[in-house]
C-alpha positions as CSV (number, residue, x, y, z in Angstrom):
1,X,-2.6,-8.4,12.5
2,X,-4.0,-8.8,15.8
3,X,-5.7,-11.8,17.6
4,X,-8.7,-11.2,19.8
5,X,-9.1,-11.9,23.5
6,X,-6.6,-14.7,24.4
7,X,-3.1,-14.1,26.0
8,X,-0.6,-14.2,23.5
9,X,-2.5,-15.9,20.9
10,X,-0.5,-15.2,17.8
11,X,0.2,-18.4,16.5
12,X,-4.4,-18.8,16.1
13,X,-3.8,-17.0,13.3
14,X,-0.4,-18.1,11.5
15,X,-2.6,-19.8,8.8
16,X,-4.3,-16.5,7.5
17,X,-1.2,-14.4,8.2
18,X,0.9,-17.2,5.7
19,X,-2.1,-16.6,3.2
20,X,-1.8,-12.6,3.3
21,X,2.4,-13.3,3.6
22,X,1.8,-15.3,0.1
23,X,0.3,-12.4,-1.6
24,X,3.8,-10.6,-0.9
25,X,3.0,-8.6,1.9
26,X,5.1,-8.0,5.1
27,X,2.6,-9.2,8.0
28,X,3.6,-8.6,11.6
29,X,1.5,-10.7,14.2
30,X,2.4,-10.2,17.8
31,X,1.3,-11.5,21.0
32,X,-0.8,-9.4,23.3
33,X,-2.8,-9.9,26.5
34,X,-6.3,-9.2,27.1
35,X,-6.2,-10.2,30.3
36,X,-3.0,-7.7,31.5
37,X,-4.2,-4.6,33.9
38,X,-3.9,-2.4,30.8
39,X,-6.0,-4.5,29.0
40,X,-3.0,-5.2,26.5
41,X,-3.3,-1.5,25.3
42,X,0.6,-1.1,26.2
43,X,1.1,-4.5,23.9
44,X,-1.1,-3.5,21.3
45,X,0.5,0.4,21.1
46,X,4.2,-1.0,21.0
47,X,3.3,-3.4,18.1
48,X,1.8,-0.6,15.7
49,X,4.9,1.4,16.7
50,X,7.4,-1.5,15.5
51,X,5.0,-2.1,12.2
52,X,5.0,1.6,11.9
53,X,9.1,2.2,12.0
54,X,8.3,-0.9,9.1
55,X,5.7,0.7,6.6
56,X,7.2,3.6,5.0
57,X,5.3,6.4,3.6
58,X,2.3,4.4,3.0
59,X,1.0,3.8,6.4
60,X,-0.6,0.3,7.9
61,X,-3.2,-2.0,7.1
62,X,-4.7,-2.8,10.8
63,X,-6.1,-6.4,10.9
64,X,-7.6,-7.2,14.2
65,X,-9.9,-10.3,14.5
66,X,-13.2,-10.1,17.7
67,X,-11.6,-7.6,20.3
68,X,-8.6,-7.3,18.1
69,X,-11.0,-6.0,15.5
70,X,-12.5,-3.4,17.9
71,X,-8.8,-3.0,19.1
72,X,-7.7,-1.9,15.2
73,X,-11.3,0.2,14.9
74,X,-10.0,2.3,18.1
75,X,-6.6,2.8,16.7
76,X,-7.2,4.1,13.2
77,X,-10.5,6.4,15.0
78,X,-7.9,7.7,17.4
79,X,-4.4,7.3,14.5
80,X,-4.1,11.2,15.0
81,X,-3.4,11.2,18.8
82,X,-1.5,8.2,18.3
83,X,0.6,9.1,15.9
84,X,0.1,6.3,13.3
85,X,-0.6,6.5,10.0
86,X,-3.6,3.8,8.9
87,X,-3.6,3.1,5.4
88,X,-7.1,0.9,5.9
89,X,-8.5,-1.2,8.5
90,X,-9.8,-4.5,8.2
91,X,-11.8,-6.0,11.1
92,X,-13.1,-9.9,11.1
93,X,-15.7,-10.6,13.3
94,X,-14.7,-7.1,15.1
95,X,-16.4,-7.4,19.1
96,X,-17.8,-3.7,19.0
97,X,-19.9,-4.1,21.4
98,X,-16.7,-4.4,23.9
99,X,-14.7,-1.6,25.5
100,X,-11.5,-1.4,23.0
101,X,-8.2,-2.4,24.7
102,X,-6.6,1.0,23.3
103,X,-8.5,4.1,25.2
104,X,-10.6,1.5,27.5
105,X,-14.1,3.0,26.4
106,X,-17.2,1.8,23.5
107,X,-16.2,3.2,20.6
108,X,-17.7,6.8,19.9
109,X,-20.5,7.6,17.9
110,X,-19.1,10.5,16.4
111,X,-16.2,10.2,14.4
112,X,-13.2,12.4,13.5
113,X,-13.6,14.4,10.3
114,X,-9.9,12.7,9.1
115,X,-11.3,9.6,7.3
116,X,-9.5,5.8,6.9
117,X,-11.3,3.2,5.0
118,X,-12.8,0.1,6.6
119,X,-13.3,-3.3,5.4
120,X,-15.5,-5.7,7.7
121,X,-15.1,-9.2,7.4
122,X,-17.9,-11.2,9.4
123,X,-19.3,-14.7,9.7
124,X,-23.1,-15.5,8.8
125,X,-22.7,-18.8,10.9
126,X,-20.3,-16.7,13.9
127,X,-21.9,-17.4,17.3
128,X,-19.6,-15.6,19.3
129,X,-19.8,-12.6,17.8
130,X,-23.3,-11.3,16.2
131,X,-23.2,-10.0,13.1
132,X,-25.2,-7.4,13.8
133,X,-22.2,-5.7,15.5
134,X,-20.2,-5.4,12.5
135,X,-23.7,-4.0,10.9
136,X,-24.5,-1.6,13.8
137,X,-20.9,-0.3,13.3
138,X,-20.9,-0.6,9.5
139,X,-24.1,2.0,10.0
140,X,-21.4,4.3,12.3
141,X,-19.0,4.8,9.6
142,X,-21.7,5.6,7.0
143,X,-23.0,8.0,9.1
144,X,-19.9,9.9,9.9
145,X,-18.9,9.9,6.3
146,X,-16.3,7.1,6.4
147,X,-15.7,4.5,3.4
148,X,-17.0,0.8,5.2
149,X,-17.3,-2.0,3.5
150,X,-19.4,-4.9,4.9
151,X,-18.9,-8.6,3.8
152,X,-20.9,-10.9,5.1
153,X,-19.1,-14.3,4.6
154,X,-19.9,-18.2,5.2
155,X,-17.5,-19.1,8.0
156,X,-18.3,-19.1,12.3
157,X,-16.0,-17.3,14.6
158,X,-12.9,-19.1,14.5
159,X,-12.6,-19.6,10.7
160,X,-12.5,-16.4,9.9
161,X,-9.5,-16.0,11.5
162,X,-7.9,-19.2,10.2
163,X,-8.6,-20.9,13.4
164,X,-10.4,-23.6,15.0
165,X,-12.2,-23.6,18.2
166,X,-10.7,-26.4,21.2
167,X,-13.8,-26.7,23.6
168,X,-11.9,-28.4,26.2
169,X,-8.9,-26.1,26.2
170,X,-11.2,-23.4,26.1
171,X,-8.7,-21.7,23.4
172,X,-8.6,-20.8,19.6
173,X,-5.5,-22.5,17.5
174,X,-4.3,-22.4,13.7
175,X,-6.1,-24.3,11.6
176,X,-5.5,-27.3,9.4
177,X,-9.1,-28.6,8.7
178,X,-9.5,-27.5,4.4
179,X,-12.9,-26.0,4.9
180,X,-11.5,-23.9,7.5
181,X,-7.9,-22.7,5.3
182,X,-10.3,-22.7,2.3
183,X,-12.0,-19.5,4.4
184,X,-8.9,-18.4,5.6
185,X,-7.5,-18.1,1.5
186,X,-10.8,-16.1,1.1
187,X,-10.1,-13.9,3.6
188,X,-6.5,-13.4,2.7
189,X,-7.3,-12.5,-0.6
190,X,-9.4,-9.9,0.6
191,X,-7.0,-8.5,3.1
192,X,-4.2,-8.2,0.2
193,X,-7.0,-6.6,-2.0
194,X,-7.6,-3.8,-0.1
195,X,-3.6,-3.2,-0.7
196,X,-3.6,-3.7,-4.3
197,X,-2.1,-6.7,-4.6
């Protein structure tokens, strides 16, 4: 489960990572930085790597929220040169309309013929990111033949990730307003849905 464009930003999304742990699921959340030379594609890489030497035989469920949506999107496009098995992918509020942290480019048009199932998770009331990017890409996947599932939910940037917004930090943190967790628990539930349990 990745965090989007904050340096080391784990702890944003400890709510929704409890929620998915709750449903009996190993989650690993690490830190990463957007903001490092590599773009926190040396961060990002090392964490699938641990969660991979984790998962077995059945492969990973990538959750990335805003760039580490478009971050989880670039990995399971590009699991074959990376060597990591993607069981399904799960992107909230993905930023797709930024250059992914993990080959530094848009995301391609044309996809691999090896196929991984997407699930995309955005908010109606998100003003960060539009919801027409998760739309636009939803459009990608159907077009290359991949299984995409679009959910439009009611939450804004921040809650979908179980988060709140601090203007005057300038900086996302976990939640603990109910409206927000009551999201969060939506979103969980989805995310341990797509795993079966």
């Amino acid at each position: 489960m990745w965090h989007g464009a904050q340096t080391d930003a784990r702890s944003a999304m400890r709510p929704l990572a409890e929620l998915v742990a709750d449903h009996g699921l190993t989650v690993v959340v690490p830190d990463w930085n957007s903001h490092a030379d590599d773009r926190g594609r040396g961060d990002l890489l090392r964490s699938a790597e641990f969660a991979r030497q984790h998962a077995g035989s059945e492969g990973l469920v990538l959750v990335g929220w805003s760039l580490g949506g478009v971050a989880a999107a670039a990995l399971t496009i590009h699991a074959e040169q990376f060597n990591v098995p993607v069981r399904h992918t799960v992107c909230l509020a993905g930023a797709f309309m930024a250059r992914d942290p993990i080959t530094a480019t848009q995301l391609p048009a044309e996809l691999p013929a090896q196929r991984s199932p997407f699930t995309l998770l955005h908010g109606s009331a998100d003003d960060v990111v539009p919801i027409e990017m998760s739309r636009s890409f939803a459009a990608t996947l159907t077009e290359n033949d991949w299984p995409v599932e679009l959910v439009e939910l009611a939450a804004d940037h921040g809650s979908i990730g179980g988060a709140q917004y601090d203007r005057v930090r300038d900086r996302y943190f976990a939640a603990d307003d109910p409206d927000v967790l009551a999201v969060a628990a939506d979103v969980g539930g989805r995310i341990a849905a797509v795993v079966g349990r």
